[in-house]
Backbone bond lengths (Angstrom), bond angles and torsions (degrees), N, CA, C in turn:
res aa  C-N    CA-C-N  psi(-1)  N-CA   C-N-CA  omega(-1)  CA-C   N-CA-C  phi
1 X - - - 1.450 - - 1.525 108.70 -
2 X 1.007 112.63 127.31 1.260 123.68 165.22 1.860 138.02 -42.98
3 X 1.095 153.19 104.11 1.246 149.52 136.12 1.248 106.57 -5.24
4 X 1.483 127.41 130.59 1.353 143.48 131.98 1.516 113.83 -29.58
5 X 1.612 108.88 140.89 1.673 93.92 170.14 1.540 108.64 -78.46
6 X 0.912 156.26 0.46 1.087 139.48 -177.29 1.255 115.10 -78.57
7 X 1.660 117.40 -32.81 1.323 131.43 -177.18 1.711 105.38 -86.80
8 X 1.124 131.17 11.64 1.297 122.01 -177.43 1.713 90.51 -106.13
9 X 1.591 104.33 160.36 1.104 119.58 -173.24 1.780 103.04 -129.92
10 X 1.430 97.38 175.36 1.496 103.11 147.82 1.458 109.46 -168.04
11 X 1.659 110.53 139.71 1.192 129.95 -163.66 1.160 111.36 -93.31
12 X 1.216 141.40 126.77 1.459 147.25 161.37 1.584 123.46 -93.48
13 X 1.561 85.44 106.23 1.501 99.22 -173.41 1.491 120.35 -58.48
14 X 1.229 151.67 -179.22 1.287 159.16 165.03 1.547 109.49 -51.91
15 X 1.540 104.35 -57.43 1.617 107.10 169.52 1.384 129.86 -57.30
16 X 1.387 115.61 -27.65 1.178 114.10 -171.41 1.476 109.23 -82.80
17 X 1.534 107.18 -43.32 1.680 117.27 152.57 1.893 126.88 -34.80
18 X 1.442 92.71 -37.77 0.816 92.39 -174.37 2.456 114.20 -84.34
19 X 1.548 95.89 -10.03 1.247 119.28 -168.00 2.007 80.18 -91.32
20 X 0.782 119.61 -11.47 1.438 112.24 -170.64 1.303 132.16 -94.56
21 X 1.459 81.06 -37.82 1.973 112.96 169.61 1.454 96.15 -70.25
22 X 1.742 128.44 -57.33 1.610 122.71 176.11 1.321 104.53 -36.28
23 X 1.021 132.41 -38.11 1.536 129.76 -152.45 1.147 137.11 -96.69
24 X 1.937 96.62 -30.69 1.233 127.34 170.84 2.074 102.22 -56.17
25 X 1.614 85.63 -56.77 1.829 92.50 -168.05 1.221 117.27 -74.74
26 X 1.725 109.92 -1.80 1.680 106.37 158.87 1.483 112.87 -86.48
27 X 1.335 121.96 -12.25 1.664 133.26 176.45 1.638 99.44 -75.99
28 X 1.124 95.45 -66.89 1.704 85.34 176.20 1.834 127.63 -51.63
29 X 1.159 110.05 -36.38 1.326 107.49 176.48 1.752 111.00 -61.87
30 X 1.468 109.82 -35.26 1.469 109.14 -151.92 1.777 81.45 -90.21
31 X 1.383 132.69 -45.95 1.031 119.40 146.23 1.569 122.75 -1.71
32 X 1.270 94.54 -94.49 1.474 97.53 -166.06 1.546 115.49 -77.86
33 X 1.324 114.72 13.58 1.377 92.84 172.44 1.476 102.38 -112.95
34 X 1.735 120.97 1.66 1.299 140.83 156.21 1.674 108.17 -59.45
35 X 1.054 123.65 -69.74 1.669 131.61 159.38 2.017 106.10 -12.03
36 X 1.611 90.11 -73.52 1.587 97.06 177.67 1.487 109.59 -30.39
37 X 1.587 105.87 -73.79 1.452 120.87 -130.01 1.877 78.27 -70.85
38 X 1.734 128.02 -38.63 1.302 93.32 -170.42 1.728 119.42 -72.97
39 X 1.265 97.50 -19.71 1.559 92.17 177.42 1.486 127.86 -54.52
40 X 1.915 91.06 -33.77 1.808 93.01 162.51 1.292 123.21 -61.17
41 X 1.376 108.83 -29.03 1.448 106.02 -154.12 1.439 98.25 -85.11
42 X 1.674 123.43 -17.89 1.170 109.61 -175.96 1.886 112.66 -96.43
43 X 1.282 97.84 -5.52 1.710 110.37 166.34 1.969 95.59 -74.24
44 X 0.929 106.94 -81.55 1.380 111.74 170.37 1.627 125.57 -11.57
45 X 1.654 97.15 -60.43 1.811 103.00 -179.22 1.740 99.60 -71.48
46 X 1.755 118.81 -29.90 1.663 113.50 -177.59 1.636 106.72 -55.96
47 X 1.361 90.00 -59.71 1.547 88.34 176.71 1.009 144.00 -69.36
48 X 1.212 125.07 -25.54 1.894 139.76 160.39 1.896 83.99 -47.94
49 X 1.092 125.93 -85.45 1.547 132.63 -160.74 1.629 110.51 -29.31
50 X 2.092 101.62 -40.83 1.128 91.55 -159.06 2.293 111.53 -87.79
51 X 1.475 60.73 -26.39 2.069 80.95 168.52 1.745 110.50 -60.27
52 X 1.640 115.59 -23.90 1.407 108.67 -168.79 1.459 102.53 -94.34
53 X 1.793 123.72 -26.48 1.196 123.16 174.49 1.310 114.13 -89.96
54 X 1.192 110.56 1.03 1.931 114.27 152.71 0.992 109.26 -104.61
55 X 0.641 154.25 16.56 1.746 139.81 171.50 1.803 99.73 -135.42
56 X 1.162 143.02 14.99 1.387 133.54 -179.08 1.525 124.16 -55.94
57 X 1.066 130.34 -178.72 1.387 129.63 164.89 1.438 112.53 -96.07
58 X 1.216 107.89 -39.77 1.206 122.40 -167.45 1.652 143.50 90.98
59 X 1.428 90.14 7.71 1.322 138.59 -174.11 1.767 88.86 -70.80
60 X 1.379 121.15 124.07 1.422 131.79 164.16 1.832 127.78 -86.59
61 X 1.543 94.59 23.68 1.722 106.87 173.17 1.162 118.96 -76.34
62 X 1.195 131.85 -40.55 1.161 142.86 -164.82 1.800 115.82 -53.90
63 X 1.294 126.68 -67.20 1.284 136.34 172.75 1.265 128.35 121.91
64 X 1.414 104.90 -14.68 1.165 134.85 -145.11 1.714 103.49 -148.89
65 X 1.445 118.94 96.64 1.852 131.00 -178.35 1.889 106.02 -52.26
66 X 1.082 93.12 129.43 1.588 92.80 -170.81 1.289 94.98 -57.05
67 X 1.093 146.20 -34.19 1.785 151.03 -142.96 1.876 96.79 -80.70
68 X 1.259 94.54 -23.86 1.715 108.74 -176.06 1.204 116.54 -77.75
69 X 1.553 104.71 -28.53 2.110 103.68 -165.96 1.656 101.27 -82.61
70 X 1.128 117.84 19.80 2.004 101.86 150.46 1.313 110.00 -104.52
71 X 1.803 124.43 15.38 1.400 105.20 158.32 1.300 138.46 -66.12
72 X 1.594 118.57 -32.17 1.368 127.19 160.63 1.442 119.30 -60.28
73 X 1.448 121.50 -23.76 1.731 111.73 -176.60 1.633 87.34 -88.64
74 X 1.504 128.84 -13.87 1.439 113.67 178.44 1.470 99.99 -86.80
75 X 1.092 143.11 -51.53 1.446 132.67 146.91 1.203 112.55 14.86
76 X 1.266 90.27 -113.20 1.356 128.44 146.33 1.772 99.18 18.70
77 X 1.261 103.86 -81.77 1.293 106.99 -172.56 1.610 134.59 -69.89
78 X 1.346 97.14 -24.14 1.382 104.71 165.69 1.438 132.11 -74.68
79 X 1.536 115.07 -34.60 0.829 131.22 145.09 1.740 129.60 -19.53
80 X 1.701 113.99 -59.52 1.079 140.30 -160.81 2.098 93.01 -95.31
81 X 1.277 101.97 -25.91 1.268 89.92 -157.39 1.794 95.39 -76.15
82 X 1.215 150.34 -7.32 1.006 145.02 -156.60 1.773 102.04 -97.58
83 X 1.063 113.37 -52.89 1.536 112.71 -176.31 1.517 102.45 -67.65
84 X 1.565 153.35 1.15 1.187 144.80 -153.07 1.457 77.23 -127.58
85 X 1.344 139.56 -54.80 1.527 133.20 -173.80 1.494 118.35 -69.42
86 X 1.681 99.90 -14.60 1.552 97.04 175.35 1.910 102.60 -84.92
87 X 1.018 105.43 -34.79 1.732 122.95 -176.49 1.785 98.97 -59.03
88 X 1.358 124.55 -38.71 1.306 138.06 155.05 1.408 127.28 -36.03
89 X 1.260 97.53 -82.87 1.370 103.34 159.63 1.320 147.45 -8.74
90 X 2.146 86.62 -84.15 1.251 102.60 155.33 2.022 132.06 -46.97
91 X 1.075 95.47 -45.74 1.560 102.50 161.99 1.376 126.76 -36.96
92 X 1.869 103.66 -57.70 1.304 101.77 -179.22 1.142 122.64 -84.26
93 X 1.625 129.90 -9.61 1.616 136.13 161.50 0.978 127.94 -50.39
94 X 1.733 99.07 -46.47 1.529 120.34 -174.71 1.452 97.61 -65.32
95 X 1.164 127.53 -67.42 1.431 135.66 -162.79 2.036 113.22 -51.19
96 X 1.732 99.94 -29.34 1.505 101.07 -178.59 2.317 95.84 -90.75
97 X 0.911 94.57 -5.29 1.464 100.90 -166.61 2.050 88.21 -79.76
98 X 1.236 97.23 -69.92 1.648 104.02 -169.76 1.337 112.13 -60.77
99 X 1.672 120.18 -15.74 1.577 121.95 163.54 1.470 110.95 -70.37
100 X 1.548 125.10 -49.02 0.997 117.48 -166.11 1.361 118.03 -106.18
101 X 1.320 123.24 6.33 1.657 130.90 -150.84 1.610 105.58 29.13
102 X 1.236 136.55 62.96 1.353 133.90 153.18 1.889 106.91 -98.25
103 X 1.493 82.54 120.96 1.463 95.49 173.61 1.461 133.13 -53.96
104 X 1.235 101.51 -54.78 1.762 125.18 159.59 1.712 99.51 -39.17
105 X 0.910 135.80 -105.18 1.261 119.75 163.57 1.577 147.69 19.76
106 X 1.408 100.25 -65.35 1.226 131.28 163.92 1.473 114.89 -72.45
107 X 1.159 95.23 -33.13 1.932 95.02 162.87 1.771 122.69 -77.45
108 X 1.417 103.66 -52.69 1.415 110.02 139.08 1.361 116.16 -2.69
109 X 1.396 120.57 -97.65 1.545 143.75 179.45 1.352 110.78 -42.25
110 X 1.597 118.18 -29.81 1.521 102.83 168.86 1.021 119.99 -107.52
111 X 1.326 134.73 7.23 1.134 154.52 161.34 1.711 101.66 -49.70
112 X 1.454 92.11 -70.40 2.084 88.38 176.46 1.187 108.11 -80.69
113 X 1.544 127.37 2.33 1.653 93.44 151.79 0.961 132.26 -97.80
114 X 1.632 120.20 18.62 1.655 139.44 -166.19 2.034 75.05 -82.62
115 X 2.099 83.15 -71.57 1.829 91.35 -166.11 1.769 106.73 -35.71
116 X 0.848 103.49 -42.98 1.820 103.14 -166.49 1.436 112.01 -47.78
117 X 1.410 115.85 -44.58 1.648 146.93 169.89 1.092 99.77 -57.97
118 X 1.024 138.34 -72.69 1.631 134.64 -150.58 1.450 91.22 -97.67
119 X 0.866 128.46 -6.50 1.943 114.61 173.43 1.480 82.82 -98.05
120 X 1.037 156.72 -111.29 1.421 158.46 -147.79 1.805 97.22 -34.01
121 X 0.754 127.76 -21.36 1.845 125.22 -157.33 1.976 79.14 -99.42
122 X 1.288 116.37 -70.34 1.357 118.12 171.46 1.399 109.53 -20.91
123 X 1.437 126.09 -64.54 1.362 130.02 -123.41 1.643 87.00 -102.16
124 X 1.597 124.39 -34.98 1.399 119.40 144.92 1.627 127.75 -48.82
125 X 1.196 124.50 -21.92 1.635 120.57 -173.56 1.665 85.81 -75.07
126 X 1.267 111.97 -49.26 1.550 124.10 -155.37 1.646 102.94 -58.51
127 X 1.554 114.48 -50.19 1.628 102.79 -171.64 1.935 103.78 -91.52
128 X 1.381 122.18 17.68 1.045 115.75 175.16 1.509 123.25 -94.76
129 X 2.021 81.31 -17.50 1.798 91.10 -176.21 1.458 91.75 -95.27
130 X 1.167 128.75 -31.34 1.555 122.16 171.41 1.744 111.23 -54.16
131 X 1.017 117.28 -41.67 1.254 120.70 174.61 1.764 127.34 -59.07
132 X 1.515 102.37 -53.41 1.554 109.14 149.92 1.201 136.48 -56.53
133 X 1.697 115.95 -35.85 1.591 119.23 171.43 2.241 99.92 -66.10
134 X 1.345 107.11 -39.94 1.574 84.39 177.19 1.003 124.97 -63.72
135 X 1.609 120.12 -43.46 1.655 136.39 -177.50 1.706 98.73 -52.14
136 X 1.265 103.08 -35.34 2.200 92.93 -175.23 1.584 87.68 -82.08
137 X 1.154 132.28 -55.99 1.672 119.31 -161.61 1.432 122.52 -58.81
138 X 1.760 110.61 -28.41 1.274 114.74 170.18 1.617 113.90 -85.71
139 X 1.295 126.56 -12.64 1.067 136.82 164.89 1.570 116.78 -59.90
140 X 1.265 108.07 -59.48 1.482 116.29 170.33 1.488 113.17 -66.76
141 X 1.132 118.61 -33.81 1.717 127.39 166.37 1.530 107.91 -40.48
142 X 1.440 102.28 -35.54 1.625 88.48 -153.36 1.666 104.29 -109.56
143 X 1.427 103.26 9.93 1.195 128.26 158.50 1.815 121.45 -46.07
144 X 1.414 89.31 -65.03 1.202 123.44 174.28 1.540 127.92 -64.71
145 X 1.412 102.79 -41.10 1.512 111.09 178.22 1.538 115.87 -94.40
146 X 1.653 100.22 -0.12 1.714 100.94 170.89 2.010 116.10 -74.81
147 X 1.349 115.88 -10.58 1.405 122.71 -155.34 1.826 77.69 -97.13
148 X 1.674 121.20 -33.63 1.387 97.28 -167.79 1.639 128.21 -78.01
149 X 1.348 108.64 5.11 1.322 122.49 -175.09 1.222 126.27 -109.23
């Protein structure tokens, strides 16, 4: 006969703790060197914007105010900034979890690596269907542009 789930457990051996702590301090690195790269990117998108509204032609073709084109690298960044703070997180849970063996904690820590998973797994469904909606539009595009040649 079976156990209830509530009454089932699972024990975490020393090794696996110890497979956890490896893992934790590869979360933190990619973490923090995720942190970096958006801070560049948002120095980067300031300055591209501010280099394009100094340097313009002045030419009104465009559609779009040069002062505007670092909204997509800010995009861009927000976007990115959520899965690197969940990878954070998790890092720092894990790390107070394997100091203190508190379980709560340790649930904590996988908690943002569920979010980390399913925001990255999400954020792949999203540019795959973007990717297929172009492949049919240029498909049918070229439908059209085969009669002009």
């Amino acid at each position: 006969m079976e156990t209830p789930l509530e009454n089932r457990k699972i024990e975490i051996e020393q090794k696996t703790l110890n497979y956890l702590n490896t893992t934790r301090k590869w979360a933190m690195f990619l973490a923090i060197i995720g942190f970096i790269f958006l801070g560049l990117l948002i120095v980067i998108g300031l300055i591209a914007g501010t280099f394009l509204t100094a340097f313009s032609s002045g030419e009104k073709g465009l559609g779009i105010p040069e002062s505007l084109m670092f909204v997509p690298i800010l995009l861009l960044t927000v976007i990115c900034f959520f899965p690197v703070l969940f990878l954070f997180r998790f890092s720092k849970h894990a790390s107070h979890a394997i100091q203190t063996l508190d379980k709560l904690t340790l649930h904590k820590s996988f908690k943002n690596l569920k979010f980390y998973f399913v925001y990255i797994g999400i954020l792949i469904i999203i540019i795959l269907s973007f990717y297929i909606v172009v492949l049919i539009i240029a498909g049918s595009s070229l439908a059209f542009l085969k009669g002009l040649g």
